[in-house]
C-alpha positions in Angstrom: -40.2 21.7 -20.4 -41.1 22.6 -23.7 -40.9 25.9 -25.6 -43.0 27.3 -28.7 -41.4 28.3 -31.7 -44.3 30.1 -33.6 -44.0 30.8 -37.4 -47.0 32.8 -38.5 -47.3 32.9 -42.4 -49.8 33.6 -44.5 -51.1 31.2 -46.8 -54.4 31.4 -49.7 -57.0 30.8 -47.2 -56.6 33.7 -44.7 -53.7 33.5 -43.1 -53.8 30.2 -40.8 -50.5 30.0 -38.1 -48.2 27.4 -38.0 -47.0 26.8 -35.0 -43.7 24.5 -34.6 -43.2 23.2 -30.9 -38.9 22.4 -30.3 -38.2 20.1 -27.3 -36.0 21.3 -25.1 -33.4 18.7 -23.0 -34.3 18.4 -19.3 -32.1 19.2 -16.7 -30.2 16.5 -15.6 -30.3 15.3 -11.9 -27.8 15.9 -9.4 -24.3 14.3 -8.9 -25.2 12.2 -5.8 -22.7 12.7 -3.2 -19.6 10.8 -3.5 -19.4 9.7 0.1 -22.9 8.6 0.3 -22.2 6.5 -2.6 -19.5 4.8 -1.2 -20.9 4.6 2.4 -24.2 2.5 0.3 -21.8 0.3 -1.4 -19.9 -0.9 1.9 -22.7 -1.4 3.6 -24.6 -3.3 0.4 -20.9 -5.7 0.5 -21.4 -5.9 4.1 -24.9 -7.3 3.8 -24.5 -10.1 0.9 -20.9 -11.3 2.4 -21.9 -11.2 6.5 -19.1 -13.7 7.2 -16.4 -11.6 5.8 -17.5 -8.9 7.5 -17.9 -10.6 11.0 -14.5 -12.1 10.5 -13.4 -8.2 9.6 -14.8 -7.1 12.6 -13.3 -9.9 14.7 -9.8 -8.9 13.8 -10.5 -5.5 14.6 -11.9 -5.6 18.1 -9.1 -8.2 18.9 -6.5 -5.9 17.4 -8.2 -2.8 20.2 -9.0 -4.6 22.6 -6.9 -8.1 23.1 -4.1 -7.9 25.7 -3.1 -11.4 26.8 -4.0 -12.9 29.5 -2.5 -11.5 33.1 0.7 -13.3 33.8 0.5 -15.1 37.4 3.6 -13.8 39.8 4.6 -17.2 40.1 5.2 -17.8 36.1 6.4 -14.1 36.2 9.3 -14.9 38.4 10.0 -18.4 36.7 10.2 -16.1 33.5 12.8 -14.0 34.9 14.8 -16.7 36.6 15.1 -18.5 33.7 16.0 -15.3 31.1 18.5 -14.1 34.0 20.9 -16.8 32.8 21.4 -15.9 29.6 24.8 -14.4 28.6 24.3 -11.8 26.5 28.0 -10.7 26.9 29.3 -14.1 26.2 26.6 -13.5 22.5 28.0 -9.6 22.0 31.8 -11.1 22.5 31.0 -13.8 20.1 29.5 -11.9 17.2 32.4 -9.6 17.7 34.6 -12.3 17.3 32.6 -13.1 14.0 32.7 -9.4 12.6 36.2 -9.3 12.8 37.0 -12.2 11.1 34.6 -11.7 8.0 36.5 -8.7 7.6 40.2 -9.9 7.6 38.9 -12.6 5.3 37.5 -10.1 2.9 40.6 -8.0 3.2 42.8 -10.8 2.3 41.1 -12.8 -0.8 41.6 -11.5 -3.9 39.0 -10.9 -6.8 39.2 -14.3 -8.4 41.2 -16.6 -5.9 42.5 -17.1 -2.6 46.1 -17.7 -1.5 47.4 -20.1 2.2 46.9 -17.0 3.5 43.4 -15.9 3.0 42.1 -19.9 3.3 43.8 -19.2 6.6 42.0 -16.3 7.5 38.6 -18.1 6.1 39.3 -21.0 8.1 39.1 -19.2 11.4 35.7 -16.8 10.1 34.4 -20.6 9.8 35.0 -21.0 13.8 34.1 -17.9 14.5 30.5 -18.4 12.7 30.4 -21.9 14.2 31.1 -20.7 17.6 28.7 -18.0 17.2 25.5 -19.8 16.3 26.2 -22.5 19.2 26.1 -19.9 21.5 22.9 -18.2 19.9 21.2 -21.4 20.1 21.6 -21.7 23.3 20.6 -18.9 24.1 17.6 -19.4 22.1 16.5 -22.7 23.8 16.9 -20.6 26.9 14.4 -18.1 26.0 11.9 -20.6 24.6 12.0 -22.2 27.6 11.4 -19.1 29.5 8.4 -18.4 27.3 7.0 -21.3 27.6 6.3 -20.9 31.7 3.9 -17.9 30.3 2.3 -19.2 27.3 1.5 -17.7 23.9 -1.6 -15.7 25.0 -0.3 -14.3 27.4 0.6 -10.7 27.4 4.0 -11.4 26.4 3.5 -13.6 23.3 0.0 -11.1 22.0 3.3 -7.9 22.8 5.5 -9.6 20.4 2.9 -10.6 18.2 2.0 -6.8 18.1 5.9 -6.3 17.8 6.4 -8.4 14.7 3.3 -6.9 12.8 4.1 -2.9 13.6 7.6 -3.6 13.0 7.0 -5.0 9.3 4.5 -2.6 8.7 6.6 0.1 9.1 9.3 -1.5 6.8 6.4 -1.7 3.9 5.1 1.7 4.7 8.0 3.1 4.2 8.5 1.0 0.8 5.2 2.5 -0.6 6.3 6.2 0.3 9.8 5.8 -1.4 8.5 4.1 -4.7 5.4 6.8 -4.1 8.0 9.4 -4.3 10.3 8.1 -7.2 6.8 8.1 -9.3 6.1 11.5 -7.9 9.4 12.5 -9.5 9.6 10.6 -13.0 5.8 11.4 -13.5 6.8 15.2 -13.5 9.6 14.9 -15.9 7.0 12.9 -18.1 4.4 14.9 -18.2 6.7 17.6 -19.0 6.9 16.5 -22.2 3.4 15.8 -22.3 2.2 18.7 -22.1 -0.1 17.9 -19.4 -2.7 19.8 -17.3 -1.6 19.6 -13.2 -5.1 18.5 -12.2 -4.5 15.4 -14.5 -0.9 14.8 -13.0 -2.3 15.2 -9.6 -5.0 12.8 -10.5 -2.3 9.9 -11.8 -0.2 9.9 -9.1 -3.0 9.4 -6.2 -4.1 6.4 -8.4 -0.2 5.0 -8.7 0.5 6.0 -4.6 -2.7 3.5 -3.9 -1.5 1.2 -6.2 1.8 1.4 -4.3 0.4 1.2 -0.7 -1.6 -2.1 -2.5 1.7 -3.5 -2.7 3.9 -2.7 0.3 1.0 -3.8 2.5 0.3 -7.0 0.7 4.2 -7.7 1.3 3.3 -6.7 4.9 0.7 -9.0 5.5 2.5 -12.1 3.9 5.9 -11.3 5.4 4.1 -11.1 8.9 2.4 -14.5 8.3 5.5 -15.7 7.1 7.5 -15.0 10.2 4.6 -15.5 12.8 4.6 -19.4 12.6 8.6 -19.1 13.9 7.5 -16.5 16.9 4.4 -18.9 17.8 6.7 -22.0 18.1 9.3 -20.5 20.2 6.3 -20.3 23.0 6.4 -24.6 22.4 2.3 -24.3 22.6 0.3 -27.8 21.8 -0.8 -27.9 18.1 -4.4 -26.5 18.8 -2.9 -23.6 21.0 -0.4 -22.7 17.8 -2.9 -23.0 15.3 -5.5 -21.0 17.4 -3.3 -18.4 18.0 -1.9 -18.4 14.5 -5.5 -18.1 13.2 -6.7 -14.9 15.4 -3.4 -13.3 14.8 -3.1 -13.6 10.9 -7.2 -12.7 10.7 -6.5 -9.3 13.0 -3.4 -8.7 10.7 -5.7 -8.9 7.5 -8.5 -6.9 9.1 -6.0 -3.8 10.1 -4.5 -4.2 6.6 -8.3 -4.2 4.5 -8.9 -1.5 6.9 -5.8 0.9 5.8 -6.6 0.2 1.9 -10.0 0.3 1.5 -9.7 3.7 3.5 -6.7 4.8 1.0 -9.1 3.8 -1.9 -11.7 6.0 -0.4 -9.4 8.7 -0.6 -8.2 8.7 -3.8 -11.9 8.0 -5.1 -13.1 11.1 -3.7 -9.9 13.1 -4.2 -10.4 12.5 -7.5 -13.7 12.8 -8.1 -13.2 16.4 -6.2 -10.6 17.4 -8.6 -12.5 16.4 -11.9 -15.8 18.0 -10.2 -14.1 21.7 -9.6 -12.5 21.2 -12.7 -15.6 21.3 -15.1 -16.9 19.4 -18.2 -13.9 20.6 -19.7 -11.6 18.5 -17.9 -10.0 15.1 -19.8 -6.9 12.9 -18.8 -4.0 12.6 -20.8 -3.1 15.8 -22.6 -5.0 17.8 -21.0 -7.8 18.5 -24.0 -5.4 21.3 -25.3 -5.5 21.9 -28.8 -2.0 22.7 -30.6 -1.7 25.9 -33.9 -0.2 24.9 -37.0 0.3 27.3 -39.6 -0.7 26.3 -42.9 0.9 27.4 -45.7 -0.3 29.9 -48.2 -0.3 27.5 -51.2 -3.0 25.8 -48.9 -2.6 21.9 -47.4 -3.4 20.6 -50.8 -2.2 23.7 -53.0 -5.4 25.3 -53.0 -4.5 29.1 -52.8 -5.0 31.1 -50.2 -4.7 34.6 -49.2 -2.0 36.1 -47.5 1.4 34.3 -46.1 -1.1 32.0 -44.4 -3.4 31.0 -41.7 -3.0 29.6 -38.5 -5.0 26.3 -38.3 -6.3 24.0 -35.1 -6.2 20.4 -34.9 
């Protein structure tokens, strides 16, 4: 759009017009919904990397939809027979055994040395541990031997699979929501020096809480791998059965994972871009945009006079 700025003056030869045309800006389009860009840009990823994405959605339909395979009654009741002779009193009795003796040794050493006495007393915590892990072991080879009438893809071994993972999970969950909170805390009492507008605190911490979640479920994902390879052996598969298994289970551990972040990152993006939206062109990080008074002087910042006691000046 243009407007017209006419001048009319008359000049020697009869008054001609001069007109003066003053572009005016154009409107600028739209802000595109933040959703639908984001909902292009996963699907864009998903076209140029196809391989990540089918391995994505592998995990994910194994981790809605894989059970195990049905257990036969006759492995079921070898499974049973075979766990039905472990002595889990004889394991409680011996890790009681175990307790008390760590703490009459702790009782009796001092900070720096340890009389006849207290090498007694550590002596016997020795036998005790000793004793303890012989039983346990047992009892281990018991249980792998029980588990491995039913197999690792069966629905016990994909249940304690499951186990492991949700279990973990919920340890690194809860990580990110207590170093979430600390922030939360320690983020107020430094912007309250700051002086900083709420929407840009607000905006800080959703960024920090997704770095946080980044974190606890990147420990999530390599603690679960870490400890999977134990759980898999204890099932005494063949080497293709373990490595198949450890393969489907680590890829639907990554999927679940990729899944919860990239939705966390979705959040934050549009809660943020929500909050900066409502709050107007106005809006900056840091400070806040405010602008602090200082009084000048009435000799004047570089002793130019002035009038009165002074004037209050922005910077």
């Amino acid at each position: 759009m243009e407007r017209r700025n006419v001048n009319r003056s008359t000049s020697g030869d009869g008054g001609a017009d001069n007109i003066h045309r003053v572009a005016q800006p154009q409107a600028g389009p739209e802000v595109t919904d933040i959703s639908l860009v984001m909902l292009n840009a996963g699907v864009n990823f998903a076209k140029r990397n196809k391989k990540l994405t089918g391995t994505w959605l592998l995990g994910l339909f194994l981790l809605c939809f894989a059970t195990g395979l049905a257990v036969a009654p006759e492995q079921e009741e070898k499974y049973s027979q075979i766990v039905s002779k472990i002595d889990h009193d004889k394991t409680l009795r011996a890790e009681r055994q175990l307790y008390i003796a760590e703490e009459e040794y702790y009782r009796s050493k001092g900070w720096f040395s340890c009389d006849a006495y207290c090498m007694e007393k550590y002596n016997r915590m020795l036998e005790a541990e000793s004793t303890y892990k012989k039983i346990k072991a047992v009892n281990e080879a018991q249980l792998s031997k029980a588990k491995a009438e039913v197999g690792v893809f069966s629905e016990y071994g994909v249940q304690e699979a499951r186990d492991l993972f949700w279990g973990i999970f919920a340890k690194g969950k809860g990580f990110s929501q207590r170093s979430s909170w600390y922030d939360l805390i320690f983020m107020g009492i430094d912007s309250m020096g700051r002086d900083e507008q709420l929407l840009s605190f607000i905006i800080r911490w959703i960024f920090q809480l997704a770095m946080n979640f980044t974190i606890g479920m990147t420990g999530t994902l390599i603690a679960f791998v870490w400890y999977l390879w134990s759980m898999v052996t204890t099932y005494q598969p063949n080497v293709f059965v373990a490595t198949a298994f450890f393969a489907l289970a680590t890829i639907t551990a990554t999927s679940l994972i990729v899944t919860f972040l990239v939705g966390l990152y979705f959040s934050a993006a549009g809660s943020a871009f929500v909050i900066v939206k409502a709050a107007g062109p106005n809006f900056r990080l840091g400070d806040g945009g405010r602008r602090r008074t200082r009084y000048i002087p009435a000799g004047g910042r570089y002793g130019r006079p002035m009038g009165g006691y002074g004037r209050p000046h922005q910077y």
